[in-house]
MARFILO-187330 format. One line per 3 residues: their letters; for each residue x, y, z of C-alpha. Coordinates in steps of 0.001 Angstrom, whole numbers. Layout:
# residues N
a) X,Y,Z | ...
# end
This chain:
# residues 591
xxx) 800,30873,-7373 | -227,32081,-4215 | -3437,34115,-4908
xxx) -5269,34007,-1365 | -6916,30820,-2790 | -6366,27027,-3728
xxx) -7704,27159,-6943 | -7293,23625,-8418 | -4841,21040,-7711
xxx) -3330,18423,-10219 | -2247,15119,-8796 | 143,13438,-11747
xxx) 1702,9775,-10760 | 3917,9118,-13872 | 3238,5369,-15050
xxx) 6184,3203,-16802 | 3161,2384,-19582 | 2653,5827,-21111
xxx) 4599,8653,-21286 | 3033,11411,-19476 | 3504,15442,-18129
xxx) 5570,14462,-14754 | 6501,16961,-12208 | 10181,17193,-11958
xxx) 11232,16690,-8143 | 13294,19593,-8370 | 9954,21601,-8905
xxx) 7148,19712,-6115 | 7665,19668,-2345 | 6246,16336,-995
xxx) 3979,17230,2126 | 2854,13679,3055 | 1021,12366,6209
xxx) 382,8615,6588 | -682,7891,10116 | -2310,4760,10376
xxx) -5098,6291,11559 | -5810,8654,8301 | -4997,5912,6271
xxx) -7555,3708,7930 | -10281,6905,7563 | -9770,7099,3737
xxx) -9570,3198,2966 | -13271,2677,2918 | -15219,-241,2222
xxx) -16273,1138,-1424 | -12953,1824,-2046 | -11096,-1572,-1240
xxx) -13667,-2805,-3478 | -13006,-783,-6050 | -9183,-1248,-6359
xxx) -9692,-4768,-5851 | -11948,-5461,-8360 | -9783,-3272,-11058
xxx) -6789,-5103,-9865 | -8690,-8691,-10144 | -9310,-7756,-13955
xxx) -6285,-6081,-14190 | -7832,-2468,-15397 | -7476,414,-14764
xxx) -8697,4345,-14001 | -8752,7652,-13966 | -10270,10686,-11882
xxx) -11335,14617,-12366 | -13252,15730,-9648 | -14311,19134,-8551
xxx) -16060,19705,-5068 | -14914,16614,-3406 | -11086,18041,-3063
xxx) -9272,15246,-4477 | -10579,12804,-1771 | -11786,10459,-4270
xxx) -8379,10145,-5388 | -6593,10147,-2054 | -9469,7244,-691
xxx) -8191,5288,-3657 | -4441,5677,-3336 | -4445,4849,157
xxx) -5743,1034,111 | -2803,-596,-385 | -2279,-1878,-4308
xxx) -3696,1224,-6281 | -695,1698,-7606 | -1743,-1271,-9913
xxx) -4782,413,-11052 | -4309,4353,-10592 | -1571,6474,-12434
xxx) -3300,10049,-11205 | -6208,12930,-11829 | -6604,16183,-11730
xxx) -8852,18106,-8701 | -11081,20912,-10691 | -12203,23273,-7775
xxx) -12760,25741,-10735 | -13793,25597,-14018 | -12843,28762,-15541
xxx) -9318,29147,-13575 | -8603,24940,-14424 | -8208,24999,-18399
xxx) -4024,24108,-18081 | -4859,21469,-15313 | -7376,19776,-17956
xxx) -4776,17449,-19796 | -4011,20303,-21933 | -7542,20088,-23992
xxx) -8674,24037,-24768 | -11441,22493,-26381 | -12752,20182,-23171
xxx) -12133,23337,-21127 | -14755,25145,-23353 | -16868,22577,-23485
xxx) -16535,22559,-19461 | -17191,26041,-19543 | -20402,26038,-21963
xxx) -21573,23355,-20007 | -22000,25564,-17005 | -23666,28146,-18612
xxx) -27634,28796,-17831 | -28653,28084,-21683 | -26948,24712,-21793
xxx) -29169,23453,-18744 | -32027,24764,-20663 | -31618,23014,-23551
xxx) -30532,19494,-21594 | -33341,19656,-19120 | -34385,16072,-19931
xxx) -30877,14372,-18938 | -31063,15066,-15377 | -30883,12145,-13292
xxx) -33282,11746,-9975 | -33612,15041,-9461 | -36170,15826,-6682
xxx) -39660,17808,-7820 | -39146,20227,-4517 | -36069,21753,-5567
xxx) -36183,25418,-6986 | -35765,25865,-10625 | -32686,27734,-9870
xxx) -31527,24765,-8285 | -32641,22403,-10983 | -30482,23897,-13756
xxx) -27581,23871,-11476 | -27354,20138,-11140 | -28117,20215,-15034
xxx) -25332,21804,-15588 | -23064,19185,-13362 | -24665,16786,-15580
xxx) -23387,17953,-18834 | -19391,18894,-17130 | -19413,15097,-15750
xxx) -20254,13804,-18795 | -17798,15432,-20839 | -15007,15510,-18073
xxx) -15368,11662,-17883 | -15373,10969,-21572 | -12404,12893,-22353
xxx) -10244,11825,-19254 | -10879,8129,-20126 | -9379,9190,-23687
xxx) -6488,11597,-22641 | -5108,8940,-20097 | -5738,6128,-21874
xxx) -7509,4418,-19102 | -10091,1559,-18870 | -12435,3692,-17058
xxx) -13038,7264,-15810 | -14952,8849,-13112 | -15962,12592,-13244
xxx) -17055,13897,-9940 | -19290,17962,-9807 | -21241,19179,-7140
xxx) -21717,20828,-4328 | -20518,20158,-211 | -21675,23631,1645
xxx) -21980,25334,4095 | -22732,27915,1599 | -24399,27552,-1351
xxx) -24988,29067,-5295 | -27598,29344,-6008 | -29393,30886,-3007
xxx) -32299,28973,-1496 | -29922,25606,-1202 | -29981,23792,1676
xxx) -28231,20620,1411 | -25193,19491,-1200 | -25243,17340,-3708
xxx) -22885,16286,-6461 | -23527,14190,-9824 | -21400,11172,-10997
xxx) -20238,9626,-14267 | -18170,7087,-15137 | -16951,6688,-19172
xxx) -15532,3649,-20792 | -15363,1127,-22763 | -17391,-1872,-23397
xxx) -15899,-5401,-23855 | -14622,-5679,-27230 | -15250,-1969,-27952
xxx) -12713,691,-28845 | -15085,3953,-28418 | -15461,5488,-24964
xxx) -19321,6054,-24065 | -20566,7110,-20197 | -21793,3704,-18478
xxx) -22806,5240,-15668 | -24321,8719,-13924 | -25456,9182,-10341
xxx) -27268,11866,-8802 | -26673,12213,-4771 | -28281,14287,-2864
xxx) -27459,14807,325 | -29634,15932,3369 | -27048,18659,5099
xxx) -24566,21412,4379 | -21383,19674,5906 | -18964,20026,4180
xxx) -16365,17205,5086 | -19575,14554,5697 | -20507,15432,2033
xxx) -17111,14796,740 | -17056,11342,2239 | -20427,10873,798
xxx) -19778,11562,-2830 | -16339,9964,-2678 | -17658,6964,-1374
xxx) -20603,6846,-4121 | -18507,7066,-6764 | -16539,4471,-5816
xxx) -19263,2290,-5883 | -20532,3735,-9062 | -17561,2724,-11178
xxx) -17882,-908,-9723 | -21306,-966,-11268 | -19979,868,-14683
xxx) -16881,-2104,-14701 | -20386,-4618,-14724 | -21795,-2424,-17295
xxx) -18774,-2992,-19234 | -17956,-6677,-19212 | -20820,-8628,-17376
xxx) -18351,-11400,-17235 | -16107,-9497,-14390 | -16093,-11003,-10998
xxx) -16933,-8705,-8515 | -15267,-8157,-5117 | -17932,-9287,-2828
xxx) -18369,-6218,-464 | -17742,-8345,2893 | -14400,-8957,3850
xxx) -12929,-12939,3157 | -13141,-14201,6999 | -9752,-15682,6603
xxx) -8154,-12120,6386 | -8112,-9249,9374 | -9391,-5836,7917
xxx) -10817,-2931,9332 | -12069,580,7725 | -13444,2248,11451
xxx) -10521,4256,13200 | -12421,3499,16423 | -12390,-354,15755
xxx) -8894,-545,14464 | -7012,-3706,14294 | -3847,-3676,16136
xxx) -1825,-6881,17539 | -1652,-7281,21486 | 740,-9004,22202
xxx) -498,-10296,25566 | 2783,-11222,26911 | 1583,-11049,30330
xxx) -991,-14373,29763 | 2063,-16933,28774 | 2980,-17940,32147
xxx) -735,-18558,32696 | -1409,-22466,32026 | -4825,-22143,32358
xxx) -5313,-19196,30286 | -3005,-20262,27663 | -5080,-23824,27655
xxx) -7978,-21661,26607 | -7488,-19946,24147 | -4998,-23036,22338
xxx) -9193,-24758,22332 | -10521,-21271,20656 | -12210,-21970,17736
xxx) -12253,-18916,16240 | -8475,-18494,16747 | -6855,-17433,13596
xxx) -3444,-18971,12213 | -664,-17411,10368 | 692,-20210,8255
xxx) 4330,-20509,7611 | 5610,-23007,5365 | 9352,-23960,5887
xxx) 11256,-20909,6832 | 10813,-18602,3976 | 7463,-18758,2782
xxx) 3685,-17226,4163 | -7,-17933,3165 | -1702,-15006,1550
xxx) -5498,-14157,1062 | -4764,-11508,-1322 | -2038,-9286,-2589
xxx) -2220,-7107,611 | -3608,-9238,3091 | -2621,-12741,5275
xxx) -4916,-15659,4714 | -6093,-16197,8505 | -7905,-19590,9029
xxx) -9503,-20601,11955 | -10248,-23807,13633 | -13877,-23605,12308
xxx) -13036,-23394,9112 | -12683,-26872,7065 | -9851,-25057,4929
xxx) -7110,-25439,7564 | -7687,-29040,7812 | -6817,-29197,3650
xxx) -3214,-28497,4249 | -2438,-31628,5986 | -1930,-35107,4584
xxx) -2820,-37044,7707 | -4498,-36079,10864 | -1100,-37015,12678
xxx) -45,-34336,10716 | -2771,-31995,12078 | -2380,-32543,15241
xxx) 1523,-32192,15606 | 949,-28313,14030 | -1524,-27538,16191
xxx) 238,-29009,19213 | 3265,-27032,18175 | 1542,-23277,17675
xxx) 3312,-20337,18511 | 765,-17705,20523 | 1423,-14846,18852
xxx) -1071,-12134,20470 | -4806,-11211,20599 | -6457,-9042,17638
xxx) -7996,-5815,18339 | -11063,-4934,20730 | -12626,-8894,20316
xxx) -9264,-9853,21651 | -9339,-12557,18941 | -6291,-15315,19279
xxx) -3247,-15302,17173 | -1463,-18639,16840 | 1416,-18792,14315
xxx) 1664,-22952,12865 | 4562,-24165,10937 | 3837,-26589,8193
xxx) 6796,-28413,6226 | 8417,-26907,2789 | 6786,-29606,693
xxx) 3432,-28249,2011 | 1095,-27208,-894 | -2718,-25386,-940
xxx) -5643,-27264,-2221 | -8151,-26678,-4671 | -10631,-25131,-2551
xxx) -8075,-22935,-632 | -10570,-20177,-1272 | -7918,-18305,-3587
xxx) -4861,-18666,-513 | -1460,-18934,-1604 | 1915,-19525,-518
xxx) 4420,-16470,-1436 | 8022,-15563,-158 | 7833,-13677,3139
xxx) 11243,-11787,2446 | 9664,-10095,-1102 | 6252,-9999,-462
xxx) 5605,-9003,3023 | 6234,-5356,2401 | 3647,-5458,-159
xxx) 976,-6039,3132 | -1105,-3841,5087 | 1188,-2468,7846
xxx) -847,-4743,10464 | -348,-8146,8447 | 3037,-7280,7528
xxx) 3754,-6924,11516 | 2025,-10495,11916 | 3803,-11996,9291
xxx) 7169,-10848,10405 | 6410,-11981,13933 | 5244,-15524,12968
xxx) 8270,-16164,10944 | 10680,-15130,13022 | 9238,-17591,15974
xxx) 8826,-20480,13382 | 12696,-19706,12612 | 13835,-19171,16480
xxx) 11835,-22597,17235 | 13400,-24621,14111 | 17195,-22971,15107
xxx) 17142,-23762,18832 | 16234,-27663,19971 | 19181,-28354,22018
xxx) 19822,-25659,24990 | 23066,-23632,24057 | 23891,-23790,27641
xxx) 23991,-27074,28262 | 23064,-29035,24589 | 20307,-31116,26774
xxx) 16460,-31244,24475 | 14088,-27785,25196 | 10830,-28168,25208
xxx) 8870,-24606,24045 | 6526,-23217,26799 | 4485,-19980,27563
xxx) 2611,-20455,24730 | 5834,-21375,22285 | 7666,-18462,23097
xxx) 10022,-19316,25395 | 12679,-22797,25677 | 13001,-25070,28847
xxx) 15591,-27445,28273 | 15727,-30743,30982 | 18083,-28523,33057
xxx) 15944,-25805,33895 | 17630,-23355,31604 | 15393,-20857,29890
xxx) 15993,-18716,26690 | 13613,-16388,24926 | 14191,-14999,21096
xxx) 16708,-12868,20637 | 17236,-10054,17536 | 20869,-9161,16311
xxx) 20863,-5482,16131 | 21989,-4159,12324 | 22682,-966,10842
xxx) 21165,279,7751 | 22437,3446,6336 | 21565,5823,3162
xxx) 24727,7623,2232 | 24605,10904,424 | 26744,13543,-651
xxx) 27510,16776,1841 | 25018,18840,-880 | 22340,15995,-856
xxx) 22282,15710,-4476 | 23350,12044,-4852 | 23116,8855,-2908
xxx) 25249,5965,-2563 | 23330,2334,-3378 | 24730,-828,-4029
xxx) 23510,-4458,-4912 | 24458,-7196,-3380 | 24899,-10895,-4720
xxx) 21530,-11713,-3823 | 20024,-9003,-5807 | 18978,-8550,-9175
xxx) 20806,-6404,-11419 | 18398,-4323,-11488 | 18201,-3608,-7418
xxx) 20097,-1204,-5265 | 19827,-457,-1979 | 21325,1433,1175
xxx) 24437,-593,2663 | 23709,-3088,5749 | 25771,-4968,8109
xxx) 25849,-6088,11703 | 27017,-4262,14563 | 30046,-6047,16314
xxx) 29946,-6489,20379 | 31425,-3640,21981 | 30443,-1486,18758
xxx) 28179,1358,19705 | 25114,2102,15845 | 27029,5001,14941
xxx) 30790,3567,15225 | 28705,566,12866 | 27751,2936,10353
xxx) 31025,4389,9809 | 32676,1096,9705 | 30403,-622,7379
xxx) 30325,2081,4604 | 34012,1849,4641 | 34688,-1518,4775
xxx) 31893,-2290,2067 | 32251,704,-624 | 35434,2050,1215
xxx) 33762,5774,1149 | 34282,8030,4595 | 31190,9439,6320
xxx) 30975,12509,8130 | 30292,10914,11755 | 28722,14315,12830
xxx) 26178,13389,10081 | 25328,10471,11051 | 21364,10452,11879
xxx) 19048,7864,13074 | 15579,7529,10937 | 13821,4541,11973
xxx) 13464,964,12540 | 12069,-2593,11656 | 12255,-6209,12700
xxx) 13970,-8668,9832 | 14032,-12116,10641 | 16329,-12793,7480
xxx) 17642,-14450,9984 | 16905,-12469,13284 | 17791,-9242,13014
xxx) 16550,-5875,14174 | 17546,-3124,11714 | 18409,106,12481
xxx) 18371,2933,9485 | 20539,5786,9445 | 21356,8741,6772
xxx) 25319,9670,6483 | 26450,12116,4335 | 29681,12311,2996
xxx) 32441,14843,4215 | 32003,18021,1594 | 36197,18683,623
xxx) 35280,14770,-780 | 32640,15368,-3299 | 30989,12265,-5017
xxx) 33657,10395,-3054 | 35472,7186,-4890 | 33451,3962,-4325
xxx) 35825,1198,-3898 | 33915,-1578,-3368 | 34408,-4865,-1303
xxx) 33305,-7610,-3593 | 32873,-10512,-955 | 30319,-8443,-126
xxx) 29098,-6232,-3203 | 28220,-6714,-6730 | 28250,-2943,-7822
xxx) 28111,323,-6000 | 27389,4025,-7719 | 26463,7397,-6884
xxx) 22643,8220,-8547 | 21286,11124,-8871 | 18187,12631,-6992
xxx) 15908,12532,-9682 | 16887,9332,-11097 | 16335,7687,-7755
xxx) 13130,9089,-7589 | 11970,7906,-11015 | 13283,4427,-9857
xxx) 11042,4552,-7110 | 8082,5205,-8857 | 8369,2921,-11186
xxx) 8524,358,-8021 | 5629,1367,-6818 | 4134,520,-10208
xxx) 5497,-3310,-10130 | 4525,-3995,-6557 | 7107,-6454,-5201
xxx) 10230,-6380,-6844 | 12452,-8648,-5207 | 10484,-11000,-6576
xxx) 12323,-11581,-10127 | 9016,-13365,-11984 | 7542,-9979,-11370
xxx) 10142,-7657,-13023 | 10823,-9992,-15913 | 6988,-10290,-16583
xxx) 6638,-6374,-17071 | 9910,-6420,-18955 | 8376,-8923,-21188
xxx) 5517,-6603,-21688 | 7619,-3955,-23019 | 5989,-2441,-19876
xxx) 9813,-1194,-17901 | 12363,-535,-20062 | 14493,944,-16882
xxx) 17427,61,-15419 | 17283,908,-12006 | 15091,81,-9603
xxx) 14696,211,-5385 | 13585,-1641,-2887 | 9573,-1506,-2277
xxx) 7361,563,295 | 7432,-1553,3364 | 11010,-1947,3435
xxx) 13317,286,6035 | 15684,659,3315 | 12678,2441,1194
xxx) 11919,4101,4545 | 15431,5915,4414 | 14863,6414,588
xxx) 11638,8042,1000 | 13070,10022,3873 | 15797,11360,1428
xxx) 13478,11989,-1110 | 10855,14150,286 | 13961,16983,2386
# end
């Protein structure tokens, strides 16, 4: 309700493991920015930690804060992988206007209530943590009574949601302050939960921070940030045995958390033709390697990120059987570009299909490129597309298609000279990717192909023909495939990605269907198509979350693993984030 003020704000991310209050999609408007560069700002150090150590021991958590805003939350959700560990919180900014936000608990929201009041920070004096002997008295029973709401906020959020651990966030950011006489914010910490091999919930860990200043956003950061790195030292509390994520980054993997040092690939197309520049930076050895293995697969550091190795490192020289070996793959690098403001070298290397990772890979693996690039950090999934689509253009063109004479790959890889002087550069076959709907918008038209499991559907794809102009292809496709008639007026472009599955370039469109036609007739084509079917808004939407809660679905092991679990009991699922076809699903989703 629109009162002249944000009161309190609930953020609720349904998981497929309990069954919890959901907002229906009929009900929430989506208002969603995800620049890179916000992204970036919220993914701090603390933070990547944090999900990465719940994800390494597979827990998970939970969040109620009050003065912070819901940036705690929205610093976690935006490193890539919370999904794994996070299913939502609630944002407090009141305690007397928040009692339906609080899981439903009348009880917690008096206790939340008595705990503010001036004779419960009486009678708790002694719990206050590292509170400073300067401040007033006034001032004193005010963090007291933050003490007291994060204590029982955290305790009964790790209960209500069933998590492994909870973090309860109260305080104060400025400019203005109650009670009078403050100068600076500060905001006190808990996390609850359980110890290993432990059923009852218990507060591991409280945190006083005090800050120096009344600025408001700069205090945000620095409470969010703290208790971030409070729960990682409530998760040791817990179970001594967990490894933690050491806080700097693996040196085999590109990351960055400062908007004004942000990684981004160069592509330095204009140093290729230069033999002596090219020379130098082939003998870098701090270059960094994307490793492809046959045409299909990619090493990964993590989950999220590209194992990088360089030169220096005695890692890269593990994945080769001889030294003749070695030196072929490096001979035979691919420049890909230069990385960020150090202008660091970017060499893709091919190694064969029978290829496998040592021992002391330090935790690198091999995964499919197709289903688990998408699950990357929009800079590594950008490298990893690149690198396997020249390791694939390389492999598919020895012989010039001119004249069939030998090439020979120059300009650092990127270009063919056969013995005839003719040249040839990679090329991308342009393809159409559309999300059909219904005139009203109410339904959308997926299908599965072959390929796909039966639990995956998706927009409808094809090539364009030459001569064929992207919206004639969209037309054309959708009939020939599920034999359904678009409303060519409708057709509207929404974005684009590369796909070198083999070498294509896709281009995503929404069509809607004329309105006289309804939820038209699918007739499918079943050289091409499995199934076909008109779903419903909401059901699409719950099939999306529950994606985001499995991570990489195209990869089978995955789905069948949480189906073993009891864990997804669904039937429909869609592609993952990363994809364009999610793109155009998303795009659908949030009108």
């Amino acid at each position: 309700r629109n009162e002249g003020i944000i009161i309190s704000v609930m953020i609720v991310i349904r998981s497929p493991l309990q069954a919890r209050a959901l907002y229906s999609l009929r009900h929430v408007k989506r208002q969603l920015s995800s620049t890179t560069d916000s992204q970036s700002s919220l993914a701090t150090q603390p933070f990547q930690r944090l999900v990465e150590t719940l994800k390494s021991s597979t827990q998970t958590c939970t969040i109620i804060e009050s003065s912070c805003g819901g940036l705690i939350s929205s610093s976690l959700m935006s490193v890539p992988g919370s999904s794994r560990v996070y299913f939502g919180g609630t944002v407090a900014y009141s305690t007397k206007r928040a009692g339906k936000l609080l899981c439903g608990d009348e009880e917690l929201h008096d206790r939340l209530l008595k705990s503010t009041s001036p004779a419960a920070s009486d009678d708790d004096n002694k719990m206050i943590v590292g509170v400073e002997e300067h401040l007033s008295e006034e001032t004193k029973a005010y963090i007291q009574s933050k003490v007291k709401w994060t204590q029982e906020a955290a305790l009964s959020y790790c209960k209500h949601m069933d998590t492994d651990f909870a973090i309860a966030e109260g305080g104060a950011t400025g400019p203005t302050f109650h009670p009078e006489g403050m100068k600076a914010g500060f905001a006190v910490l808990a996390v609850a939960g359980r110890r290993s091999g432990q059923d009852d919930v218990e507060i591991l860990a409280q945190k006083l921070v005090l800050s120096t200043h009344g600025d408001r956003e700069m205090n945000m950061r620095l409470y969010a940030d703290a208790a971030a790195e409070l729960c990682v030292e409530a998760m040791n509390i817990a179970d001594p045995s967990i490894e933690m994520t050491t806080e700097q980054p693996d040196t085999n993997q590109v990351q960055s958390t400062n908007v004004t040092d942000k990684l981004y690939l160069d592509r330095s197309s204009h140093l290729r033709s230069d033999a002596e520049v090219m020379k130098e930076l082939y003998n870098r050895s701090d270059a960094q390697h994307v490793i492809v293995k046959g045409a299909s697969e990619v090493l990964l550091g993590s989950d999220d990120q590209l194992s990088l190795p360089t030169l220096e490192q005695p890692f890269l020289g593990t994945l080769f059987e001889t030294d003749d070996a070695k030196k072929e793959a490096l001979e035979n690098r691919t420049f890909l570009g230069r990385l960020g403001d150090e202008q660091t070298p970017l060499f893709a290397m091919y190694l064969p299909e029978d290829t496998n990772v040592s021992s002391d890979s330090n935790n690198s693996y091999f995964a499919n490129t197709r289903s688990r690039a998408p699950m990357l950090s929009p800079l590594h999934n950008e490298i990893a597309l690149t690198a396997t689509a020249y390791v694939n253009w390389r492999d598919s063109h020895r012989f010039c298609t001119r004249c069939g004479s030998p090439v020979e790959f120059v300009q650092g890889g990127t270009c063919a000279k056969c013995t005839s002087g003719h040249m040839a550069w990679p090329r991308q076959d342009p393809s159409i990717i559309v999300l059909v709907t219904n005139a009203e918008s109410t339904h959308a038209l997926l299908a599965r192909s072959p390929r796909h499991p039966s639990y995956l559907y998706t927009a409808l794809a094809g090539f364009v023909e030459p001569g064929e102009n992207m919206e004639t292809a969209v037309a054309r496709e959708v009939h020939e495939e599920v034999g359904v008639h678009v409303n060519h007026h409708s057709i509207n472009y929404i974005s684009s990605q590369a796909w070198p599955f083999p070498q294509s370039c896709m281009i995503g469109f929404h069509a809607k269907t004329n309105a006289a036609d309804g939820l038209a007739s699918v007739n499918i084509d079943p050289e091409e198509i499995v199934d076909a079917r008109w779903f419903e808004k909401e059901d699409v939407y719950l099939a999306a979350r529950d994606t985001d809660m499995m991570g990489a679905v195209l990869d089978r092991q995955v789905v069948e693993a949480q189906q073993a679990n009891g864990n997804w009991t669904g039937s429909l699922l869609v592609p993952s984030k990363g994809v364009l076809a999610r793109t155009l699903v998303d795009h659908w989703l949030e009108e």
